[in-house]
C-alpha positions as CSV (number, residue, x, y, z in Angstrom):
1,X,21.9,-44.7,21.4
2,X,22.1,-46.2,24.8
3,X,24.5,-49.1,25.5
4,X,26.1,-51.2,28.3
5,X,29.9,-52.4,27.5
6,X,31.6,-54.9,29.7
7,X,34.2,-56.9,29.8
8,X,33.9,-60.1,32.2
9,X,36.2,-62.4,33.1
10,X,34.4,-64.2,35.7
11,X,30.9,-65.1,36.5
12,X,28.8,-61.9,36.5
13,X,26.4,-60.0,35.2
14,X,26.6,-56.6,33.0
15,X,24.7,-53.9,34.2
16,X,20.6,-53.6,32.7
17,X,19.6,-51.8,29.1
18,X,15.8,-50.8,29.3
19,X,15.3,-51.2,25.9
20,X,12.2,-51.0,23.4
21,X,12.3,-51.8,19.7
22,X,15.7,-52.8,18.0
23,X,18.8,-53.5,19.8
24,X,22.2,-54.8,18.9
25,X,23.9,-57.7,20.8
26,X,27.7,-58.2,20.4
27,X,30.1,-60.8,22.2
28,X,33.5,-61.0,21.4
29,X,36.9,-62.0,22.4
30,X,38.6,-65.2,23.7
31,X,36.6,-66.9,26.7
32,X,35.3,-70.0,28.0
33,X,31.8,-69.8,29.5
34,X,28.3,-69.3,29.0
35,X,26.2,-66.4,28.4
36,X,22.8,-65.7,28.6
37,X,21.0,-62.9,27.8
38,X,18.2,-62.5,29.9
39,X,15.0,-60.0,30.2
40,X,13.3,-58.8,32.4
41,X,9.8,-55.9,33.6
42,X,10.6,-54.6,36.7
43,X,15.2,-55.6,37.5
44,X,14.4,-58.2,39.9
45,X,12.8,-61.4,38.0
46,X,14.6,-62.2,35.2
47,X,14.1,-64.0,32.0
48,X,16.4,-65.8,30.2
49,X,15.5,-65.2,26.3
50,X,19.3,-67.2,24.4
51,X,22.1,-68.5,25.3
52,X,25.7,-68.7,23.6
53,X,28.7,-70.2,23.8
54,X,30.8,-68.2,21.3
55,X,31.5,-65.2,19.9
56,X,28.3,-63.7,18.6
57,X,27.0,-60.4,16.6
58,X,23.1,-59.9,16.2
59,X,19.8,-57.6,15.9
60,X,17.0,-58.2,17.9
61,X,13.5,-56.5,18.4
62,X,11.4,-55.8,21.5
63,X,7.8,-54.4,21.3
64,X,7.6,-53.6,24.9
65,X,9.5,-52.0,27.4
66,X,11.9,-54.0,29.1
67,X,15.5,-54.6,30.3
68,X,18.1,-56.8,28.8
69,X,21.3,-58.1,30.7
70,X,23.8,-60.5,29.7
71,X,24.7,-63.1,32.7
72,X,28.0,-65.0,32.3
73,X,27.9,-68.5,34.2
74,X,30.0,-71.5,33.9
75,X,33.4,-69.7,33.7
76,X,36.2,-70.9,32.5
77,X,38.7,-69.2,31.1
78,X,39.6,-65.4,29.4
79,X,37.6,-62.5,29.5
80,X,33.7,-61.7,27.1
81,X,33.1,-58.8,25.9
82,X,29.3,-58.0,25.9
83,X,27.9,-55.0,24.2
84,X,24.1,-54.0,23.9
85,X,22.7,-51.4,22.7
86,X,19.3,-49.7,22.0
87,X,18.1,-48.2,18.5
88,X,15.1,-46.3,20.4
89,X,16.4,-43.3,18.0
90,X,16.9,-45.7,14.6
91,X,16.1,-43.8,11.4
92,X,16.2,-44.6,7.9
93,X,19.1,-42.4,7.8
94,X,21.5,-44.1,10.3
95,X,22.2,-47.3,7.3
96,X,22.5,-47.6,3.4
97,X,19.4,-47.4,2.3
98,X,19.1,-48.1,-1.7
């Protein structure tokens, strides 16, 4: 599994994911800012696909080929922890599976 991990604690963005089918997004700790988790074909033009203002834990699902980043704008205060990772290698076998 494929992830990027960052901790910002100032307007930024994490470094790209290229990503196809599931991924996870998780953004934790005690901060003040937006974050938006945008997309993009080739690392130049990017997409913005959600935004957040809070802590936030998620799945999501890409059928193509792409790259995910998470940009932090409108900083205020303390530091986000962003986390995304790919499934590309997701089996039955990697959850409980009655």
């Amino acid at each position: 599994m494929s992830n990027v991990s960052e901790s910002l604690a100032a307007n930024g963005s994490t470094a790209a994911l290229q990503i196809i089918g599931h991924f996870n997004l998780s953004l934790s700790g005690t901060w003040g800012a937006t974050v938006t988790v945008e997309r993009s074909w080739n690392q130049t033009d990017w997409f913005a696909v959600d935004t957040f203002t809070g802590n936030y834990e998620g799945v999501g699902f890409d059928a193509e080929e792409v790259f995910y980043r998470a940009t932090v704008s409108g900083y205020a205060s303390g530091t986000v922890v962003i986390r995304i990772s790919d499934n590309r290698n997701f089996s039955a076998q990697d959850v409980f599976v009655q």
